[in-house]
KEKE-3310 file (N, C-alpha, C; in steps of 0.2 Angstrom, whole numbers, plus 5000, padded with zeros to 4 digits):
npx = (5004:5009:5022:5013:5005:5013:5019:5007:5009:5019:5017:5008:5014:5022:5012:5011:5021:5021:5009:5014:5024:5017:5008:5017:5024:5012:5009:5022:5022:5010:5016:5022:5018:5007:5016:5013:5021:5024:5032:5039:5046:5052:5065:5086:5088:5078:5081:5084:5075:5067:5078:5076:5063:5064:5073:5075:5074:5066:5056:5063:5062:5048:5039:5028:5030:5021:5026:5024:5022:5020:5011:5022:5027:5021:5006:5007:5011:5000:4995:4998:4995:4983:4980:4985:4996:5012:5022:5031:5041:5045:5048:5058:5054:5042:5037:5040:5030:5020:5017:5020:5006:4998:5002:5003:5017:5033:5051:5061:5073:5085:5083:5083:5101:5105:5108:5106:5105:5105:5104:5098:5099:5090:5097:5098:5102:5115:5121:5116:5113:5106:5095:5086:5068:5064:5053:5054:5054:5046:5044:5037:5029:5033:5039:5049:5058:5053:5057:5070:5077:5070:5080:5091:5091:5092:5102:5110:5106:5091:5075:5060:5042:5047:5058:5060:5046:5037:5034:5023:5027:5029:5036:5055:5057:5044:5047:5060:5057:5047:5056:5066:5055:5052:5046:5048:5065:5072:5076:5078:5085:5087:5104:5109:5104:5109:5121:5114:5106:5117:5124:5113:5115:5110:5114:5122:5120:5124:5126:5116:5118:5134:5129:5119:5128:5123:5109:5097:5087:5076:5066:5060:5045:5034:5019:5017:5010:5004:5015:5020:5010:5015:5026:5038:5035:5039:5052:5057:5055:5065:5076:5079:5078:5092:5099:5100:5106:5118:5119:5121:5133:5142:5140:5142:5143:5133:5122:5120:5118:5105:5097:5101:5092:5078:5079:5080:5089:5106:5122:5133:5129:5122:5131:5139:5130:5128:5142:5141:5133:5135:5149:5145:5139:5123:5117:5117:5126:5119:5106:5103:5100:5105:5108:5112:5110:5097:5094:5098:5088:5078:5081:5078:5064:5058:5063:5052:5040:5035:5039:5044:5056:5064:5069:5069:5075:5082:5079:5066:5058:5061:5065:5075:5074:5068:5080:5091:5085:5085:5099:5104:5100:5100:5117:5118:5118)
npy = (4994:5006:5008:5008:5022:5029:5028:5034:5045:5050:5050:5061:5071:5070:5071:5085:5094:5091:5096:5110:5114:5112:5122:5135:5133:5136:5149:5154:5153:5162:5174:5178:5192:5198:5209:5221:5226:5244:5243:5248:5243:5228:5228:5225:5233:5237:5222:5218:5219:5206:5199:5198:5196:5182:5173:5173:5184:5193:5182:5178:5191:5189:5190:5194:5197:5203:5208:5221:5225:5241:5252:5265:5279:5290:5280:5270:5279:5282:5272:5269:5280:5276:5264:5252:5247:5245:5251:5260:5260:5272:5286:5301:5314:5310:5309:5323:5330:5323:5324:5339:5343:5338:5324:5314:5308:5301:5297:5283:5275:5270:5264:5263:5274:5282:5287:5273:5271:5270:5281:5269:5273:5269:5261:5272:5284:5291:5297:5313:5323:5318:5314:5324:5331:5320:5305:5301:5286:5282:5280:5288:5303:5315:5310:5299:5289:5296:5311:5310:5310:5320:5330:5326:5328:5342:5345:5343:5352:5352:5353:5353:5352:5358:5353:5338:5321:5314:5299:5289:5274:5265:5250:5245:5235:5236:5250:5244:5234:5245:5253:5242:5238:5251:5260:5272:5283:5281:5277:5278:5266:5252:5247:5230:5230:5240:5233:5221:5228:5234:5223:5219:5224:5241:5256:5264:5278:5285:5288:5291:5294:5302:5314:5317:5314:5316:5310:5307:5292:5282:5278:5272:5273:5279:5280:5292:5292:5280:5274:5277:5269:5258:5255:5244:5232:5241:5243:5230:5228:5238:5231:5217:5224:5228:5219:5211:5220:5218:5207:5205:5212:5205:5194:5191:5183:5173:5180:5185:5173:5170:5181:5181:5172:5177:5187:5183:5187:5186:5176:5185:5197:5201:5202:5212:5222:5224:5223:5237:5245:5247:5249:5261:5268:5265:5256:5256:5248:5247:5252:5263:5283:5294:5309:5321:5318:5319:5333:5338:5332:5340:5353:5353:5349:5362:5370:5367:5372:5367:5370:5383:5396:5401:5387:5369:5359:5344:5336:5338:5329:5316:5303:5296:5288:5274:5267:5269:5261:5250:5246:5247:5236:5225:5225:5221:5207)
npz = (5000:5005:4994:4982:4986:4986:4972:4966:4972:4964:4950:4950:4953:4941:4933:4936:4933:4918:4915:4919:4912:4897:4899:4901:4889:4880:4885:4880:4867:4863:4867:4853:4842:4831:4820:4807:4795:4781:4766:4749:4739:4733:4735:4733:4742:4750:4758:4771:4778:4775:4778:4791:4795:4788:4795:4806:4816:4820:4826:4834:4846:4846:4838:4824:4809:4797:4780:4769:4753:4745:4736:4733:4745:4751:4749:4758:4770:4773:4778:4787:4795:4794:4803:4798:4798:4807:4808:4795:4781:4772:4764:4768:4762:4763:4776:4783:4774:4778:4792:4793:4790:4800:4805:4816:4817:4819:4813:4819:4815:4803:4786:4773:4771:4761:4742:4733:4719:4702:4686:4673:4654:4639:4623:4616:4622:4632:4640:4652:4645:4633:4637:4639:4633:4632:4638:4656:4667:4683:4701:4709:4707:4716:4728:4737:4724:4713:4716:4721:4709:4700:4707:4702:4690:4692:4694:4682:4672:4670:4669:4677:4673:4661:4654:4652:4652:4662:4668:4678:4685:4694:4706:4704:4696:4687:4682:4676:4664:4657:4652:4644:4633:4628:4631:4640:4639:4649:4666:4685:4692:4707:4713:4710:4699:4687:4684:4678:4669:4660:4655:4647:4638:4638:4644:4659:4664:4674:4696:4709:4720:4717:4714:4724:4738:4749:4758:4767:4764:4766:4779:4796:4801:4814:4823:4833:4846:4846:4846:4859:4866:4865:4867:4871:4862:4851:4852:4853:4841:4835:4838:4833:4821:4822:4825:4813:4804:4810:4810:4796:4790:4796:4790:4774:4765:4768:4771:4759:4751:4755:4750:4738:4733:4739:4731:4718:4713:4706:4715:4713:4709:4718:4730:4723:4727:4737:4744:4740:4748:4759:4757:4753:4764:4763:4769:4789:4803:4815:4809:4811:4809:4795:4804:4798:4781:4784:4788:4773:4766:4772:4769:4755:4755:4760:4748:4740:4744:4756:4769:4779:4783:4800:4794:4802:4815:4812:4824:4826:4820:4822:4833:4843:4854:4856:4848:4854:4867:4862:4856:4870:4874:4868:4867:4884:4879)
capx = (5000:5014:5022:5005:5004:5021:5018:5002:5013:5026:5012:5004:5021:5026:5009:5010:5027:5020:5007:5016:5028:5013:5006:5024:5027:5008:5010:5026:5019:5006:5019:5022:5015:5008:5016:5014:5025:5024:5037:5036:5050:5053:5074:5090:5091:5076:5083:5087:5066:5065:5082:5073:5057:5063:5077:5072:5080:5059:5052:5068:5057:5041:5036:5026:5030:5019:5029:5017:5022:5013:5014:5025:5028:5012:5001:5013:5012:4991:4993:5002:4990:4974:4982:4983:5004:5012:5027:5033:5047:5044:5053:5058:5051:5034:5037:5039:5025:5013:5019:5019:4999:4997:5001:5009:5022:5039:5056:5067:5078:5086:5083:5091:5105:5107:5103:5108:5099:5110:5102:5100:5095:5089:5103:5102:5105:5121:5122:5109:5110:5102:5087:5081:5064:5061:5046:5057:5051:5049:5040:5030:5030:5036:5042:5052:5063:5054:5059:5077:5076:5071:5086:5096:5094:5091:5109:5113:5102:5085:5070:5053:5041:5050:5065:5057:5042:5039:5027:5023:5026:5029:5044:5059:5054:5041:5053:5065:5051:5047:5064:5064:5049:5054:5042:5051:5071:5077:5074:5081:5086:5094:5109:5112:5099:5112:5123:5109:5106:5124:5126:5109:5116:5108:5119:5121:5121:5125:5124:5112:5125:5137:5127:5116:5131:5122:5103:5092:5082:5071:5066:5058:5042:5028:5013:5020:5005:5002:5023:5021:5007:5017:5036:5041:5036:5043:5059:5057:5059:5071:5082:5077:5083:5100:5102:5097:5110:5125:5122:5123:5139:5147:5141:5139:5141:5129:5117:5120:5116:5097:5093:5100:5086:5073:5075:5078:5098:5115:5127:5139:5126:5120:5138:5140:5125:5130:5147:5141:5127:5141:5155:5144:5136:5118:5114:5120:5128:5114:5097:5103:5099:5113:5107:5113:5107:5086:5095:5097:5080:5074:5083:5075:5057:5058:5062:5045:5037:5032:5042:5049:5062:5068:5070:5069:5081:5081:5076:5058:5055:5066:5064:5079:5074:5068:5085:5094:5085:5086:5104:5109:5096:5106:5123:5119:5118)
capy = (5000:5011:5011:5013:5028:5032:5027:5041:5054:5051:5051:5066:5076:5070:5078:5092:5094:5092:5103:5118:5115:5115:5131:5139:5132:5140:5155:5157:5154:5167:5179:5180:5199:5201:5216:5222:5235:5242:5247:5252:5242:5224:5226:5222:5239:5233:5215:5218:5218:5200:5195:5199:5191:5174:5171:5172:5190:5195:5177:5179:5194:5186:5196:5189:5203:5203:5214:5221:5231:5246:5258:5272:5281:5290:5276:5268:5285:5284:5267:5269:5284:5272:5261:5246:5244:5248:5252:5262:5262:5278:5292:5307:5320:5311:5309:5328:5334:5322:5328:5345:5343:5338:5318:5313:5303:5302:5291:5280:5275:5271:5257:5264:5280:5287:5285:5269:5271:5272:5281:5268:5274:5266:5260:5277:5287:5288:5303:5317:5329:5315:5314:5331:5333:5313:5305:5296:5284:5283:5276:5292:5312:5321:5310:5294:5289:5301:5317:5311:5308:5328:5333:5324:5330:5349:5344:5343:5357:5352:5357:5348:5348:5363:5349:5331:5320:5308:5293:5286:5269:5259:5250:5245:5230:5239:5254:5241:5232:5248:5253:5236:5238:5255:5265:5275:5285:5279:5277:5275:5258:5249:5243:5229:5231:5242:5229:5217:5232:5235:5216:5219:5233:5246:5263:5266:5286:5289:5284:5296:5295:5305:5320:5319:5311:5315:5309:5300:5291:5278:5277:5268:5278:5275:5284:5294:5290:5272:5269:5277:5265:5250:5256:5237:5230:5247:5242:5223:5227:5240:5226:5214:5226:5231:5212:5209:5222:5216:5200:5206:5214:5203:5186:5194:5176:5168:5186:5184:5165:5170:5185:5181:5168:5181:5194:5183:5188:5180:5178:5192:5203:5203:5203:5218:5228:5223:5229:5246:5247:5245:5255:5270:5271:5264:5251:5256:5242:5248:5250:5270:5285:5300:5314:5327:5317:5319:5341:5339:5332:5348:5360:5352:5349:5370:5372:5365:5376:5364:5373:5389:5400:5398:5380:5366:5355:5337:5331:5339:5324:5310:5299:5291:5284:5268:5262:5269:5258:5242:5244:5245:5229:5221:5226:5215:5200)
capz = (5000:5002:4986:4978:4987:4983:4964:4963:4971:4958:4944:4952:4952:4936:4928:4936:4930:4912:4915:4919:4905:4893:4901:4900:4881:4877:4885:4874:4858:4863:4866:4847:4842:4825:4820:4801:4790:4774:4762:4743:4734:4736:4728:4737:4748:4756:4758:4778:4781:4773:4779:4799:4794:4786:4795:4813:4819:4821:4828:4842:4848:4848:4833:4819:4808:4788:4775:4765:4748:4744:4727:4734:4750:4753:4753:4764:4776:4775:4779:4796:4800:4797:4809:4795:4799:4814:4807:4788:4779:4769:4762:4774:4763:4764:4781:4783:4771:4780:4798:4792:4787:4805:4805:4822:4817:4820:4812:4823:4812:4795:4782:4765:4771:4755:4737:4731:4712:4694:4681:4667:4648:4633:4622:4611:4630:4633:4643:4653:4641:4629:4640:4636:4630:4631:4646:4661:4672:4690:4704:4709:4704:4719:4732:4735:4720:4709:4722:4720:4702:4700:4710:4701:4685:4690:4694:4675:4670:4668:4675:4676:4667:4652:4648:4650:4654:4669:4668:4684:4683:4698:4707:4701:4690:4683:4676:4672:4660:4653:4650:4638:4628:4623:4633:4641:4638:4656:4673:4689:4696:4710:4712:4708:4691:4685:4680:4673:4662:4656:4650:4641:4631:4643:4648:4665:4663:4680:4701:4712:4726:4713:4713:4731:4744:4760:4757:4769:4759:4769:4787:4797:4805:4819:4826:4841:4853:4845:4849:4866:4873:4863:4868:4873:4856:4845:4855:4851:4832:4833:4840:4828:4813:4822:4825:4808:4800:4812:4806:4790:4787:4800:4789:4770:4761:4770:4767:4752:4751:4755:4748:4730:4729:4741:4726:4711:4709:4707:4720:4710:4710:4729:4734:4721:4727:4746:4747:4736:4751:4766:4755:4754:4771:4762:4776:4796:4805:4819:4811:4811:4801:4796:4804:4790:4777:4786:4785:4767:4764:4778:4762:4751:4755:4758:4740:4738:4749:4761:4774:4779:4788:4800:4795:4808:4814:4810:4830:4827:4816:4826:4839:4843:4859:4855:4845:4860:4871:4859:4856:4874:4877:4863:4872:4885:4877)
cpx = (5004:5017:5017:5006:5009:5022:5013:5004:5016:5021:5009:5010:5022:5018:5008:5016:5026:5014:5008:5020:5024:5011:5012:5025:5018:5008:5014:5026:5015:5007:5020:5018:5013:5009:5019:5016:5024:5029:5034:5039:5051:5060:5076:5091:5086:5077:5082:5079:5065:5071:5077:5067:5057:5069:5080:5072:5071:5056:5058:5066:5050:5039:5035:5025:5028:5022:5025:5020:5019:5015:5014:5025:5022:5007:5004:5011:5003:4989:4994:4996:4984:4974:4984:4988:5005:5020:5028:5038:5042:5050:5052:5054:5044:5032:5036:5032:5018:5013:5017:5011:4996:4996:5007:5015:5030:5045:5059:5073:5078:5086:5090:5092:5106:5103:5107:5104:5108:5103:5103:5096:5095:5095:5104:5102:5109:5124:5116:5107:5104:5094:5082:5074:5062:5055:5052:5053:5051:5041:5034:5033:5035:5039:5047:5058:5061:5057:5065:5079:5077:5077:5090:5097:5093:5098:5111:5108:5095:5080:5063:5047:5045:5055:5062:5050:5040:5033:5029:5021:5024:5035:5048:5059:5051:5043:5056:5060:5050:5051:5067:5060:5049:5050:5043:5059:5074:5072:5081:5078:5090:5098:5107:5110:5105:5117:5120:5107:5113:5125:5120:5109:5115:5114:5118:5125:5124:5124:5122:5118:5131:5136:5124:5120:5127:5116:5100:5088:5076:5071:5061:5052:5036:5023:5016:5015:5004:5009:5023:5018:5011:5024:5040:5039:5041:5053:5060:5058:5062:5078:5082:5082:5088:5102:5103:5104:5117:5126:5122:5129:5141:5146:5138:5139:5134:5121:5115:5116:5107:5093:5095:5095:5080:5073:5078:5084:5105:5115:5131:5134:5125:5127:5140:5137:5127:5135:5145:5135:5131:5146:5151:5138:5126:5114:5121:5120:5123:5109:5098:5101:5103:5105:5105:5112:5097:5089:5094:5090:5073:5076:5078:5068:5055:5059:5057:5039:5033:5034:5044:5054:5059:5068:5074:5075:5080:5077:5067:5055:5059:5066:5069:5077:5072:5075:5089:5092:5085:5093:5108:5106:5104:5115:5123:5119:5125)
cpy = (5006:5011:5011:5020:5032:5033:5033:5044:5055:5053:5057:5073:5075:5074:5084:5096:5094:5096:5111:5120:5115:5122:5136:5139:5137:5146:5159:5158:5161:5173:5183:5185:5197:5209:5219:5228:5233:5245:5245:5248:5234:5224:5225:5228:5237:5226:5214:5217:5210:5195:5193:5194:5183:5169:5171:5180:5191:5190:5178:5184:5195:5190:5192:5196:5203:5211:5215:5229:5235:5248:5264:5273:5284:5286:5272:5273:5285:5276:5266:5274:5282:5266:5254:5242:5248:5252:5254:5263:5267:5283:5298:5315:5320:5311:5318:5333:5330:5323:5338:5348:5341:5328:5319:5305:5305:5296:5289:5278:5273:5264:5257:5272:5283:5283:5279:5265:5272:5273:5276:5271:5268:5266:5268:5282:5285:5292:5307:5320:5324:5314:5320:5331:5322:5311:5297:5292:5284:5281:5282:5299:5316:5319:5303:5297:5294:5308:5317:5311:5317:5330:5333:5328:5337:5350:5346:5347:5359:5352:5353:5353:5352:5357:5341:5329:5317:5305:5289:5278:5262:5257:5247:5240:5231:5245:5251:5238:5236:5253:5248:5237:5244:5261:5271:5276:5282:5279:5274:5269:5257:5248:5239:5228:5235:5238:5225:5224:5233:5227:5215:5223:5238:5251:5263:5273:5287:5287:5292:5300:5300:5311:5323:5314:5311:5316:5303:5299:5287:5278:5270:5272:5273:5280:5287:5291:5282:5269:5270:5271:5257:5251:5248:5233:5236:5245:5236:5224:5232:5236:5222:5215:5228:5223:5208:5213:5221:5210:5200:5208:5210:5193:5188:5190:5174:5174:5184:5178:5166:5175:5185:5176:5173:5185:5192:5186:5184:5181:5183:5195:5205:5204:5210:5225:5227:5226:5237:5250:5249:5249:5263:5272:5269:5262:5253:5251:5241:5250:5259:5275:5292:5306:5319:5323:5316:5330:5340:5337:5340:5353:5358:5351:5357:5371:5371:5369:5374:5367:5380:5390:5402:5390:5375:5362:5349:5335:5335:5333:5316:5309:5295:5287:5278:5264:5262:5265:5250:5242:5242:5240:5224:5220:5219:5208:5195)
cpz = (5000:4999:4982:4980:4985:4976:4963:4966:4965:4954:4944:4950:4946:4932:4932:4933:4920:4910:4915:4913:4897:4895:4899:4892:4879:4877:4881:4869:4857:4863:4859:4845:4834:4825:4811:4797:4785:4771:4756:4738:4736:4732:4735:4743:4752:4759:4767:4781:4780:4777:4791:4798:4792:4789:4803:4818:4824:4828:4835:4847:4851:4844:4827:4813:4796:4785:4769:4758:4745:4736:4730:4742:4755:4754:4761:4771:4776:4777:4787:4800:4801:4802:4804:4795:4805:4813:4798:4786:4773:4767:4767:4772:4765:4770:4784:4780:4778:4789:4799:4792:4792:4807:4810:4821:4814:4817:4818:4820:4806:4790:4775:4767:4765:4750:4732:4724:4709:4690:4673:4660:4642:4630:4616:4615:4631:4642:4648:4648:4635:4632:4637:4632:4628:4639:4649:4664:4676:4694:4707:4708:4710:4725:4732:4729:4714:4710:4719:4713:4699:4700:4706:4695:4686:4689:4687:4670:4667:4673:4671:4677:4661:4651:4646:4652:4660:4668:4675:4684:4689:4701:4702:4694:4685:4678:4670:4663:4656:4649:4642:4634:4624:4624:4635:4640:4642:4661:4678:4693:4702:4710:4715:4699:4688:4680:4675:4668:4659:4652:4647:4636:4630:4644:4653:4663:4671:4687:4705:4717:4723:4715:4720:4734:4748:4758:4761:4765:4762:4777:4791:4803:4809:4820:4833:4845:4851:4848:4855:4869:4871:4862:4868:4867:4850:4845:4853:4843:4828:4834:4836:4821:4818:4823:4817:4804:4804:4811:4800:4787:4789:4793:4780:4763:4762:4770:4762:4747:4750:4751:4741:4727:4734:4735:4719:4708:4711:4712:4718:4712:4717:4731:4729:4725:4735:4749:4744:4744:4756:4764:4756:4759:4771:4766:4781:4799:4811:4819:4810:4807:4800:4797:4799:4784:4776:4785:4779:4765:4769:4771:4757:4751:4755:4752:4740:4740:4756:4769:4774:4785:4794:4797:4799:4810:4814:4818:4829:4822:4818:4831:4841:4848:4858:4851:4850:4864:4869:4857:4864:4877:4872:4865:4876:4883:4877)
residu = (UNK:UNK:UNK:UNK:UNK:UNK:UNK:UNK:UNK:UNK:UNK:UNK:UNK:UNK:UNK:UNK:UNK:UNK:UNK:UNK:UNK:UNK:UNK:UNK:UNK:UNK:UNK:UNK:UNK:UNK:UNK:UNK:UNK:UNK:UNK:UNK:UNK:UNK:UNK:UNK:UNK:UNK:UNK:UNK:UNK:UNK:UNK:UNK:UNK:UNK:UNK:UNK:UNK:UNK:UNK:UNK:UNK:UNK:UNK:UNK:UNK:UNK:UNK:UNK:UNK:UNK:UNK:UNK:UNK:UNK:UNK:UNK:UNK:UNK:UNK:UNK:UNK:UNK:UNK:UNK:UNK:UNK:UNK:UNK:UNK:UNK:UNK:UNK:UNK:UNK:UNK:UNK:UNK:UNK:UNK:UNK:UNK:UNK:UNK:UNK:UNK:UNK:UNK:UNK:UNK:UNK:UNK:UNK:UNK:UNK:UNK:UNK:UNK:UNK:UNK:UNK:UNK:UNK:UNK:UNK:UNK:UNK:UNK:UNK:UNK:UNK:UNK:UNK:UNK:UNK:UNK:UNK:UNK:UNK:UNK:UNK:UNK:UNK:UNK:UNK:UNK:UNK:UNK:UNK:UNK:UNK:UNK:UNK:UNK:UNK:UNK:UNK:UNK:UNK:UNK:UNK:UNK:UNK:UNK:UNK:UNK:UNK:UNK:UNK:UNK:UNK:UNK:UNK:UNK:UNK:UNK:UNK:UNK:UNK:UNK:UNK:UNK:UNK:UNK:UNK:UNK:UNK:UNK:UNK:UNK:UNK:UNK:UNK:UNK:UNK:UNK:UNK:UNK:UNK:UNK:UNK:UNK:UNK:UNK:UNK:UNK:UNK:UNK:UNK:UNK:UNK:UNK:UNK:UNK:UNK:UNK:UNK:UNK:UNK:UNK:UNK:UNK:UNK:UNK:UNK:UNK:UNK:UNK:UNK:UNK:UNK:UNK:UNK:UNK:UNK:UNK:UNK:UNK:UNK:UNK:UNK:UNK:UNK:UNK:UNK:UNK:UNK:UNK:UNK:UNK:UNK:UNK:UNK:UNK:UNK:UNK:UNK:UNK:UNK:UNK:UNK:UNK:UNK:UNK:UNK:UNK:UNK:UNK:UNK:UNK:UNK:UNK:UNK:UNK:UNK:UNK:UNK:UNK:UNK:UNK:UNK:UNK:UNK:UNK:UNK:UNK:UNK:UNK:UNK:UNK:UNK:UNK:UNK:UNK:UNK:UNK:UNK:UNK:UNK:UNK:UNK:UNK:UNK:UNK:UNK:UNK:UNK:UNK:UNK:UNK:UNK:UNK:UNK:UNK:UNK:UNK:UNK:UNK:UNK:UNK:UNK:UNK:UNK:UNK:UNK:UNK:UNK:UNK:UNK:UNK:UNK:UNK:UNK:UNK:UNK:UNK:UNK:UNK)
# end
C-alpha cells in the first residue's frame, strides 16, 4: 500500500510537472505579436526587412512581423495613420509633408541612408544631356525615387516639366520592364539592376550618390501615441533590425546566400550591390539614420514650399529613443 501511494505521488508530480511545461510552452507561443509594416519596393536595399522576417531576427522577439508592399511612400504613410501597419518604411520627405499637414508621426531609424539608384538609359541614351525633351520613368512624381530623380537631373540642367516627361510607373521591376519595351528614355534603378542592364546593352548614365552624397532616403516611422502605449514592442523590432544588419555585414556570404534567391539575383550581383550598400554608408551596421542626410531632405522639402524659415532642425521629426534603448538591450547580450 505504500508504494501505491508512493507510485500516485510520483504520477501526480510528474503531471504536474508536464502541466506547467505545457502552460509555459503556450504562453510562449502566445507571446508572438503580429506586427505588420509596409514598404514600397521589394529590391535588394530593402533586403534587411525580409532577411529579419525569414530568417528568425523578428520570431527571436516574439514578433510575427507581415511585409506588406505598397505603390509608393504615401500610401505607405496613409497606411500607418489608418492604423493598417504599425510600422513604415517611407521616404523622409513624405514623412515631413505628411507631419507638416498635421500627422503625428515620428522616424526611429534608418533602412536605406542614401541613394543607392543608377540612372539607366535606353541603348540610344548615353548621357543626361540625351534625356532632354524625352518621358522618364519613375515610381511616383514628387516623392520617393521620383523626388530624388528631379534633384538629380536639375543637377545637369533640367527642369521639370519645360525639359522632359515623367510617367509614373511603379517599382523598380516595373521601370525596368518599361525601359525594355521601349516605353520609356530611362529610369532609375537599384543597384544591383544596374549591371543586369549593362550586360543587356543598357547605359548606365550615371549613380544618384554621385550628385546627392548625404541623402536619407528611407526610414523607418511609427505613430507617436500608437509607439508610446506600445514602447516594449517598438523596441522589440528596433532590436530585431540592428540584430538583423550586424548580422549582416558581419556574415555577407551567408546574406547573400538568401537573399539572392529572396530577390531573384545571382550571388555576383548581391555581393555587388551589398558591398556598394556598406562601401557607401547605404545600410548602418545599427538599424541607424545619418542625421545630416534627414537636413538635406529639411533643404530640400523647403524648396518645395512645404516649409519655411527659420528651417527646423532634424530632431523635430526624430525619435531616437527607441534604437537607444534596443541597442543597449542588445549590448547586454
Amino acid at each position: 500500500m505504500v508504494r501505491r501511494g508512493k507510485f500516485r505521488g510520483s504520477l501526480v508530480v510528474t503531471a504536474s510537472v508536464v502541466l506547467i511545461a505545457l502552460l509555459a510552452f503556450k504562453s510562449f507561443a502566445q507571446e508572438k505579436i503580429r506586427f505588420p509594416i509596409g514598404e514600397s519596393s521589394k529590391t535588394l536595399s530593402y533586403g534587411p526587412l525580409w532577411v529579419a522576417a525569414k530568417m528568425g531576427f523578428f520570431e527571436r522577439e516574439g514578433l510575427d512581423v507581415p511585409i506588406i508592399t505598397m505603390r509608393g511612400s504615401p500610401l505607405t504613410i496613409q497606411a500607418l495613420t489608418a492604423d493598417s501597419i504599425n510600422v513604415a518604411n517611407a521616404t523622409v520627405d513624405t514623412l515631413i509633408s505628411a507631419y507638416e499637414r498635421g500627422a503625428e508621426i515620428t522616424m526611429i531609424g534608418g533602412l536605406i541612408n542614401g541613394l543607392g539608384l543608377s540612372m539607366i538609359g535606353g541603348k540610344p541614351y548615353k548621357t543626361y544631356a540625351d534625356l532632354r525633351g524625352t518621358t522618364i520613368g519613375t515610381q511616383t512624381l514628387t516623392s520617393g525615387t521620383g523626388f530624388a530623380l528631379r534633384l538629380v537631373l536639375k543637377v545637369h540642367g533640367m527642369e521639370y516639366p519645360r525639359d522632359y516627361k515623367l510617367l509614373n510607373i511603379g517599382g523598380a521591376p516595373d521601370r525596368y520592364q518599361a525601359l525594355i519595351s521601349g516605353q520609356i528614355s530611362s529610369a532609375p534603378v537599384g543597384v544591383p539592376l544596374d549591371l543586369v542592364a549593362k550586360q543587356q546593352g543598357f547605359n548606365i548614365i550615371g549613380y544618384f550618390a554621385d550628385d546627392q552624397p548625404n541623402f536619407q532616403f528611407n526610414v523607418y516611422i511609427v505613430k507617436r501615441s500608437w509607439a508610446e502605449k506600445n514602447r516594449a514592442l517598438v523596441v522589440r523590432f528596433m532590436k530585431a533590425m540592428a540584430s538583423t544588419m550586424r548580422w549582416m555585414v558581419d556574415n555577407r556570404e551567408a546574406a547573400c546566400g538568401y537573399l539572392s534567391k529572396e530577390m531573384v539575383i545571382s550571388i555576383e550581383h548581391c555581393r555587388y550591390a551589398s558591398d556598394y550598400n556598406w562601401k557607401n554608408r547605404i545600410w548602418d551596421r545599427n538599424a541607424d539614420l545619418n542625421v545630416e542626410g534627414v537636413r538635406t531632405l529639411i533643404k530640400i522639402t523647403a524648396e518645395q514650399g512645404i516649409l519655411k524659415e527659420p528651417l527646423p532642425e532634424p530632431s523635430k521629426y526624430i525619435d531616437h529613443s527607441y534604437l537607444k534603448q534596443a541597442l543597449a538591450e542588445i549590448g547586454k547580450r
